[in-house]
N, CA, C and O of each residue as an XYZ file, in Angstrom:
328
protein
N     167.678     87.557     67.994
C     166.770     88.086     68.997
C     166.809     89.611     68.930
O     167.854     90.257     68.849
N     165.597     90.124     68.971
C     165.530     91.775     69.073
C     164.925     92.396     69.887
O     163.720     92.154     69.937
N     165.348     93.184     70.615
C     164.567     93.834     71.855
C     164.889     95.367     71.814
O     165.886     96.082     71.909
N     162.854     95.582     71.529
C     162.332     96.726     71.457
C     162.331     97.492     72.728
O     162.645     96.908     73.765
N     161.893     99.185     72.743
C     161.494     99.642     73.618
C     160.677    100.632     73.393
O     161.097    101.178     72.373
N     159.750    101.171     73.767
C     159.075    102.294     73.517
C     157.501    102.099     73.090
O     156.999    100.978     73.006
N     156.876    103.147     72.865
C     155.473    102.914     72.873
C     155.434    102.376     71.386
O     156.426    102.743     70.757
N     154.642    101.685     70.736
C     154.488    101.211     69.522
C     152.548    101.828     69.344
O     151.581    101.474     70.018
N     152.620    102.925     68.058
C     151.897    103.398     67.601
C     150.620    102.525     67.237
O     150.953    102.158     66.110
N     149.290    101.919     67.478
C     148.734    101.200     67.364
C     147.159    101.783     67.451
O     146.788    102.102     68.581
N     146.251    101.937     66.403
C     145.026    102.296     66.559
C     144.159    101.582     67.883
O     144.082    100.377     68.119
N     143.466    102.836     68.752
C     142.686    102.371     69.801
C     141.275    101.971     69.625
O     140.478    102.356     68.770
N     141.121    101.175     70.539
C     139.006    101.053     70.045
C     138.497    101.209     71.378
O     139.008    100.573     72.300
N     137.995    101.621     71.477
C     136.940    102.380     72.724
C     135.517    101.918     72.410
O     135.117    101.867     71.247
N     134.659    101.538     73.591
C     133.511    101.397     73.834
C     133.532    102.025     74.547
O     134.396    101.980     75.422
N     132.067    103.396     74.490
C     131.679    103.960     75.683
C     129.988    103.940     75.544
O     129.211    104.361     74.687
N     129.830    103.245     76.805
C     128.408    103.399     77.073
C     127.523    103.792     78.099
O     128.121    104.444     78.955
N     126.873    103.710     78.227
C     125.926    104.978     79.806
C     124.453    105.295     78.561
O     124.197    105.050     77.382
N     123.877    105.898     79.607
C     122.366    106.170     79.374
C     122.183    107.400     78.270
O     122.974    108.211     77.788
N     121.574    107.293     78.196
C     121.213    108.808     76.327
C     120.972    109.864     77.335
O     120.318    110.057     78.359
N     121.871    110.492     76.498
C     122.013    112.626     77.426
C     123.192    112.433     78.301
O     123.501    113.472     78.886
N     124.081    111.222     78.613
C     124.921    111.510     79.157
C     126.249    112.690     78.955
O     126.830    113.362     79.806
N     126.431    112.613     77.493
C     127.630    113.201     77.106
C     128.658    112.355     76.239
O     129.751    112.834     75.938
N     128.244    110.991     75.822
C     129.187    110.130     75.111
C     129.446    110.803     73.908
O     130.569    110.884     73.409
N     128.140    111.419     73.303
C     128.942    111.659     71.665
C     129.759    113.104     72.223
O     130.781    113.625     71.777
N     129.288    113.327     72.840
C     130.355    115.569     73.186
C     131.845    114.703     73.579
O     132.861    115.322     73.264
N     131.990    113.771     74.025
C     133.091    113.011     74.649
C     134.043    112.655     73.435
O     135.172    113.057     73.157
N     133.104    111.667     72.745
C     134.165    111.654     71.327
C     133.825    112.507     70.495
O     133.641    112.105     69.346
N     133.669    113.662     70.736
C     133.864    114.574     69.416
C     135.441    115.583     70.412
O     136.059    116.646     70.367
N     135.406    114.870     70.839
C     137.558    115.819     71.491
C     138.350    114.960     71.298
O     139.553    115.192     71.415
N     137.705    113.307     70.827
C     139.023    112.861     70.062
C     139.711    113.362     69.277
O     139.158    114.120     68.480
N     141.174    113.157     69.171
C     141.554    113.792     67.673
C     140.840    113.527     66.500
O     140.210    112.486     66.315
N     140.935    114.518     65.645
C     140.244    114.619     64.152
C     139.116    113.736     63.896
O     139.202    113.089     62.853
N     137.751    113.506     64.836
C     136.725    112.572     64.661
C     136.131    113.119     63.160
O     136.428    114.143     62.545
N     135.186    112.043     62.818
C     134.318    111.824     61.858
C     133.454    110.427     62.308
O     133.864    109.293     62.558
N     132.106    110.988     62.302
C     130.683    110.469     62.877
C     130.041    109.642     61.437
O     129.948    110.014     60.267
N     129.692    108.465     62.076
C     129.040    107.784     61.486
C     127.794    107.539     62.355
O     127.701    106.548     63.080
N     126.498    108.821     62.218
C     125.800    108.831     62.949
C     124.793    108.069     62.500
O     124.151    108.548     61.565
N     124.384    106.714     63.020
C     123.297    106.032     63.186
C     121.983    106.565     63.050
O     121.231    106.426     62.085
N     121.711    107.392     64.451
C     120.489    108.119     64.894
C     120.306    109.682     64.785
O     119.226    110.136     65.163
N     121.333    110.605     64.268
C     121.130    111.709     64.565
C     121.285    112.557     65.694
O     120.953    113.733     65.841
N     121.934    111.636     66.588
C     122.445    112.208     67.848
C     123.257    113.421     68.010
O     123.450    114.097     69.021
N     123.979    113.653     66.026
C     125.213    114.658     66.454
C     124.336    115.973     65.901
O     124.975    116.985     66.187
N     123.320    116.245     65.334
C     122.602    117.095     64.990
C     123.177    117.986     65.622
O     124.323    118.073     65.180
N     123.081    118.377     66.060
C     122.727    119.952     67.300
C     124.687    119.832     67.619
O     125.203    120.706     68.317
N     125.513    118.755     67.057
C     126.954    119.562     66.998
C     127.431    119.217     65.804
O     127.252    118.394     64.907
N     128.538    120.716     66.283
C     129.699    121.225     64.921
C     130.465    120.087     64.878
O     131.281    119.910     65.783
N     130.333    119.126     63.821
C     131.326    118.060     64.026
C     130.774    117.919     62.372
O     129.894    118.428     61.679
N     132.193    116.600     62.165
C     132.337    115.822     60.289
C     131.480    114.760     60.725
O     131.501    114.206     61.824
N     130.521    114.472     59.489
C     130.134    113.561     59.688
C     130.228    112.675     58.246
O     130.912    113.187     57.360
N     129.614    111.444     57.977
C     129.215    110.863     56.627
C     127.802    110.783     57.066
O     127.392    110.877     58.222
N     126.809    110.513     55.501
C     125.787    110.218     56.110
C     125.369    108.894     56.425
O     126.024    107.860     56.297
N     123.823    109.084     56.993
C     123.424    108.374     57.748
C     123.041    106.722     56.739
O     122.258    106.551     55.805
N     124.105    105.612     57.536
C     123.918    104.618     56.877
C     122.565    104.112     56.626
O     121.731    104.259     57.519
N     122.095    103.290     55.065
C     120.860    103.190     55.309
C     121.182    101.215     55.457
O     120.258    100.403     55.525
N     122.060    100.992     55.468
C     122.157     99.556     55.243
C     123.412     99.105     55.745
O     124.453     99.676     55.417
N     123.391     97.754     56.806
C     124.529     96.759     56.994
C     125.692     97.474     56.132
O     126.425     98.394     56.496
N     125.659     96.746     54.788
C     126.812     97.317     54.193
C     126.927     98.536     53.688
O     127.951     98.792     53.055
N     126.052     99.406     53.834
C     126.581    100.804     53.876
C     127.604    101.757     54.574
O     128.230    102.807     54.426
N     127.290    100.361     55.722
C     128.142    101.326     56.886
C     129.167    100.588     56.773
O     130.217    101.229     56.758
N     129.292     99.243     56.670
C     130.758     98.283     56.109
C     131.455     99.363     54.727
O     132.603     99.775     54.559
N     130.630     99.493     54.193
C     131.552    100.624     53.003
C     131.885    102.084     53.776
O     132.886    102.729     53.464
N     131.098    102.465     54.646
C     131.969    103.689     55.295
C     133.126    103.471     55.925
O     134.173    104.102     55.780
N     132.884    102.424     56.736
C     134.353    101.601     57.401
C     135.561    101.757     56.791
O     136.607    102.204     57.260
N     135.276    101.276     55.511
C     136.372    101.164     54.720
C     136.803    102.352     54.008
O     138.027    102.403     53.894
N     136.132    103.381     53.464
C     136.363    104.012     53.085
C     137.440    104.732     54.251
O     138.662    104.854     54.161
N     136.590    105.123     55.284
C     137.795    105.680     56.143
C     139.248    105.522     56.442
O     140.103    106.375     56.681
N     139.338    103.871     56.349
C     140.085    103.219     56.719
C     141.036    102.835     55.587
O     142.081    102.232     55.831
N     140.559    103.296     53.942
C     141.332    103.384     53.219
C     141.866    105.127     52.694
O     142.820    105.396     51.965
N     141.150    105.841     53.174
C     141.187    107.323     52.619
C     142.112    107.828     53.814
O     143.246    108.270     53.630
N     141.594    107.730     54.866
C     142.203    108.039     55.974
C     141.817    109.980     55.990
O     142.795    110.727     56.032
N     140.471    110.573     55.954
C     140.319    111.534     56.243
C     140.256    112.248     57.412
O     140.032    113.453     57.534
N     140.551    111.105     58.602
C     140.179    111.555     59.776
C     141.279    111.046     60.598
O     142.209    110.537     59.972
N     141.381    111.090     62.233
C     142.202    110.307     62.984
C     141.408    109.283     64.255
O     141.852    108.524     65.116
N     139.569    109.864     63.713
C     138.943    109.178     64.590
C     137.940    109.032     63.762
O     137.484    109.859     62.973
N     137.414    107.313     64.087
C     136.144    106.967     63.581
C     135.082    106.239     64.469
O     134.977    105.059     64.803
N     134.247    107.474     64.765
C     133.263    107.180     65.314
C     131.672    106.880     64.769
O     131.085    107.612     63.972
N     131.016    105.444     65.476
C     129.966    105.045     65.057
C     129.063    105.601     66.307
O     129.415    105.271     67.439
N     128.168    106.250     66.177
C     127.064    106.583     66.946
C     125.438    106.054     66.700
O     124.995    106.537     65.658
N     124.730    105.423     67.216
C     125.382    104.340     68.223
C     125.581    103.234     67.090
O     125.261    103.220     65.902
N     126.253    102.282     67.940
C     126.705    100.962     67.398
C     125.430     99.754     67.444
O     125.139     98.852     66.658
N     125.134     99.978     68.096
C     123.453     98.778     68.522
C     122.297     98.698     67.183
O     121.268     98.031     67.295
């Protein structure tokens, strides 16, 4: 038997949603080290990393991964997800 204590390091997933112009993407761009997988062009008008704009299902399944195998960032954000 083994008994742990302490926080255990574990990637978070966040949904945030509300109406367009709220402030969601300015919100996750103060995550640590984001990188935008902008859908729509929402991040235009900010200083932020982005990849470009997926043109296909698995385009954006290959950005996924790429991130998730390169690890260039500490946040991966999809704008929007819908």
């Amino acid at each position: 038997m083994n008994i742990t204590k302490g926080k255990i390091a574990k990637a978070q997933k966040i949904c945030i949603y509300g109406p367009e112009g709220i402030g969601k993407s300015t919100l996750a761009s103060k995550f640590p080290d984001p990188v935008f997988i902008d859908t729509e062009g929402s991040t235009n008008n900010m200083d932020v990393a982005r990849l470009d704009k997926p043109s296909s299902w698995t385009m954006l399944q290959q950005q996924i991964n790429f991130v998730k195998q390169q690890k260039p960032c500490k946040t991966i954000v999809i704008d929007t997800i819908d």
